[in-house]
C-alpha positions in Angstrom: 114.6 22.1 12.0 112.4 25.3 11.5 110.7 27.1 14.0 108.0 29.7 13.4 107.8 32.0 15.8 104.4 34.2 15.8 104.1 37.2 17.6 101.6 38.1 19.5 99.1 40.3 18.1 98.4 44.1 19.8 94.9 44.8 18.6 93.6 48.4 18.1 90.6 50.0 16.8 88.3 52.6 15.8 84.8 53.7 16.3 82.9 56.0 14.1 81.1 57.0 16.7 81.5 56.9 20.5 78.1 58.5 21.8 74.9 59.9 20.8 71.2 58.6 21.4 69.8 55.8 21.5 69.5 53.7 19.6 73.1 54.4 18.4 74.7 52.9 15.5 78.6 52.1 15.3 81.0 51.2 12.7 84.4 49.3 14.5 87.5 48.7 12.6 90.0 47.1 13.5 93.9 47.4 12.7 94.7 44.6 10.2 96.4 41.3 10.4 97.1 38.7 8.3 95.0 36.0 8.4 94.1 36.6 12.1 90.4 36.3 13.6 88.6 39.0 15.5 86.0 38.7 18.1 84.4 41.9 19.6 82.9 42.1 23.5 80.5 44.4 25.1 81.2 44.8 28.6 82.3 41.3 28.2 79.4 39.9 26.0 80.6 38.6 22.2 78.8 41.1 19.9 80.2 39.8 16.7 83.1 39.3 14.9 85.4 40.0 11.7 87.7 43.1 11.0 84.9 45.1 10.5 81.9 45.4 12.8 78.5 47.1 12.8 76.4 47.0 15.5 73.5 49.0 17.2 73.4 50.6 20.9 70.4 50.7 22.4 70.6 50.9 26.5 71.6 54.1 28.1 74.8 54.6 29.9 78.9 53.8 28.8 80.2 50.5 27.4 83.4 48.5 27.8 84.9 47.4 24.6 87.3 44.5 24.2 88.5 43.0 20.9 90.8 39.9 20.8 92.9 39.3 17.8 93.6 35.3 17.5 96.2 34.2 14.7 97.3 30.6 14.3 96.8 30.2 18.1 98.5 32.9 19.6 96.2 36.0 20.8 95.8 39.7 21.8 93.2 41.7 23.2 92.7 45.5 24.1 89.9 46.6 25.9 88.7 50.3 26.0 86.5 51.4 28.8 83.9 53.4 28.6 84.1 53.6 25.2 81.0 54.0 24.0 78.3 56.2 25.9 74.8 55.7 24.8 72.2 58.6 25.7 68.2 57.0 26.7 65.4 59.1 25.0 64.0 61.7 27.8 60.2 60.8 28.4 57.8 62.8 26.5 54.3 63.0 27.8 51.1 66.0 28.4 47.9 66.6 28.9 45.6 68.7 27.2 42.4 70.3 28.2 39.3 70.4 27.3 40.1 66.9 25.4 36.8 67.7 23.4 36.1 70.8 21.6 32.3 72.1 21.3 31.9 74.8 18.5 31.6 77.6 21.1 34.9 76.4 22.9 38.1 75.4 21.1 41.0 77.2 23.3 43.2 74.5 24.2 45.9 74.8 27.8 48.6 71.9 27.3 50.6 70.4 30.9 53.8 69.4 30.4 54.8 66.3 31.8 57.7 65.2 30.1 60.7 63.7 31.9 64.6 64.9 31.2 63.8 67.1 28.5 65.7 70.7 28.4 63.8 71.9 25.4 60.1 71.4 23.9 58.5 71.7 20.4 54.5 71.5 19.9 53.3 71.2 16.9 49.0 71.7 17.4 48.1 70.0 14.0 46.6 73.2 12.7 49.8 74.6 11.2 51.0 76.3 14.6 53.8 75.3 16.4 55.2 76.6 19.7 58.6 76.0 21.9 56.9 77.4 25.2 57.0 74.5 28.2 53.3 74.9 29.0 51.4 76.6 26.3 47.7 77.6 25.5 46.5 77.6 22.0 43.8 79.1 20.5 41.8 77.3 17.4 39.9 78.6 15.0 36.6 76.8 13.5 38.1 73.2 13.9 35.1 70.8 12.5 37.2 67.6 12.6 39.6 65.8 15.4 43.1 67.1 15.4 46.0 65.6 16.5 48.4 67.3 18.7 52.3 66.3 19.2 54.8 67.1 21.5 58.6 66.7 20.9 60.7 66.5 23.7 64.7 67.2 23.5 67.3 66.7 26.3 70.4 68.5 26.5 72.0 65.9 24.9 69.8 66.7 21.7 68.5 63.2 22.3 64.5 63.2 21.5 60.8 61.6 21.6 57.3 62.6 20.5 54.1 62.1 21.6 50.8 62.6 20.2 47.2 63.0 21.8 43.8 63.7 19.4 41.7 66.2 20.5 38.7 65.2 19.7 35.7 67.8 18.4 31.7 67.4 19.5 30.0 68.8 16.6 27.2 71.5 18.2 24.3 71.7 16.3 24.0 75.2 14.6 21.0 76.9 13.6 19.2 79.9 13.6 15.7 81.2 14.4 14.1 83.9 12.9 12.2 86.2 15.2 9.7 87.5 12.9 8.2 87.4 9.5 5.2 88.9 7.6 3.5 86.4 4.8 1.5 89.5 3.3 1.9 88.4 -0.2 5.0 90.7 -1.2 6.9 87.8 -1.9 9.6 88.4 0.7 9.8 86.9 4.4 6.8 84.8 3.4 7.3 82.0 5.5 8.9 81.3 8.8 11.0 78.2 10.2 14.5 77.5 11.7 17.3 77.2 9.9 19.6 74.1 10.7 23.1 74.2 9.1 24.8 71.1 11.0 25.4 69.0 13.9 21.4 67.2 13.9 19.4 64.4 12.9 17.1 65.1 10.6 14.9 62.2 11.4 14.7 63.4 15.1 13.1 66.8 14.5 9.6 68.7 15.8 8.3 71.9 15.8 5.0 72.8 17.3 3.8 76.9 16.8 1.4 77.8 19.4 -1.0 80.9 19.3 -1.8 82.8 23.0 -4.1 79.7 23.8 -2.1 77.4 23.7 -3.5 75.6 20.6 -1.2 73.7 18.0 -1.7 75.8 14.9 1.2 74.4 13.1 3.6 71.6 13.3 6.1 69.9 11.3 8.5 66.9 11.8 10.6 68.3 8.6 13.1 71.0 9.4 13.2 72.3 5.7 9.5 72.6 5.8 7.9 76.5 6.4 5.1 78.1 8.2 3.4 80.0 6.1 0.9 81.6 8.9 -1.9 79.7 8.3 -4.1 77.5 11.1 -3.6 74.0 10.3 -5.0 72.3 7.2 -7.9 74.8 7.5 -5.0 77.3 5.8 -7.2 79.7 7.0 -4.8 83.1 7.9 -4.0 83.6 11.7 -4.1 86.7 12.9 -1.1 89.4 13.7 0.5 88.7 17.0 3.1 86.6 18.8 3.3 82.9 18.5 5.3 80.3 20.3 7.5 77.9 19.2 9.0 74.9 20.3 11.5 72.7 18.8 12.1 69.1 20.1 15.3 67.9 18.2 18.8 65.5 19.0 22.0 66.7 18.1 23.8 64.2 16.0 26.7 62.9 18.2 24.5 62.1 20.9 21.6 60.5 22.3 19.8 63.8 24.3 17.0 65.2 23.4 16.7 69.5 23.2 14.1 71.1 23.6 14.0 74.7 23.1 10.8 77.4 22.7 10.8 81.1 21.9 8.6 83.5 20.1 7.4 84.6 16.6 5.7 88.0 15.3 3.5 87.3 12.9 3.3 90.8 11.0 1.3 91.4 8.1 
């Protein structure tokens, strides 16, 4: 009579990692035995099995690690504790202000809010980047919404981002001539505002008064040009100063503008 006599298996292992972020991923190996079975634990919760495992950490804080080694019936286990420490994200977060740019205002102040974060990198989606905690960032002609990010890193070197769009309220721009003499030398003829953005064309008057108070001109065509004459008469008017007045809505929004001002009519 023969008797087999197994011993008992005295597992080990290896990590190829034991911390960093989250979500952290691990290689285990295990030392080898013949035709033995492996089963891994997590704080005493199977997370796989075989010689070799791969598996992903994603809460924060240290792990216990057990593996038992099973060969024809007869079993060993090691457990490490806190062998493996996983590192949570800190919580990136800010505000910025204004949220919406106008073309006369485009300076930006950013409040950090962020939670377990050491170190901070902004990028302002114009090409500029900053590591101050609470900067202020100055734009330059920014005609379109931009998106602004914030990267937060703890001590750990563990990291998140956040992004907020700061969004851009197109002004109208134009200009008004203050002056112009239609005396037949073929330059500064004609008279009218020049729009170059931020209106609706199809939402536009313009109304030149004389010192009386009578429409002598009007147009619902911002391209179109007073050439100093009285109405369809196109009889001259005289030299002197005329008033205008401009009824128009900028393109992002539903008010009306109104604005007057004054013309020299020179010949």
């Amino acid at each position: 009579m023969n008797v087999n006599i197994i011993a008992t298996p005295v597992p080990s292992f290896t990590a190829d990692q034991t911390s960093g972020c989250s979500p952290l991923n691990v290689q285990f190996t295990a030392t080898s035995f013949p035709n033995a079975t492996y089963s891994w634990l997590a704080n005493n919760n199977p997370i796989g099995d075989g010689a070799t495992l791969n598996t992903t950490f994603t809460n924060s804080g240290c792990s216990n690690l057990t593996l038992i080694v099973e060969i024809s019936g007869c079993s060993g286990n090691i457990t490490y504790t806190n062998y493996i420490c996983v590192e949570g994200p800190p919580t990136a977060a800010f505000t910025v202000n204004p949220v919406t740019f106008t073309n006369s205002n485009q300076t930006a102040t950013f409040s950090n809010n962020s939670v377990g974060a050491t170190s901070y990198s902004w990028n302002f989606g114009d090409g500029s980047t900053s590591n101050e905690e609470n900067p202020t960032h100055v734009y330059s002609n920014i005609t379109e919404n931009i998106l602004a990010t914030l990267t937060a890193t703890s001590a750990g070197g563990c990291s998140s981002s956040v992004s907020v769009v700061i969004n851009v309220k197109n002004e109208p721009v134009f200009y008004v001539p203050n002056s112009f003499t239609p005396d037949d030398d073929e330059f500064n003829e004609t008279w009218g505002p020049v729009f170059s953005k931020g209106f609706d064309a199809f939402n536009f008057n313009l109304f030149i008064f004389n010192r009386w108070g009578e429409v002598v001109w009007e147009s619902h065509n911002a391209k179109a040009r007073w050439d100093g004459s009285f109405g369809v008469s196109g009889l001259d008017c005289p030299d002197g100063v005329y008033i205008w007045k401009i009824d128009f809505k900028p393109i992002e929004t539903d008010e009306k503008i109104t604005l007057t001002g004054t013309i020299n009519l020179i010949r």
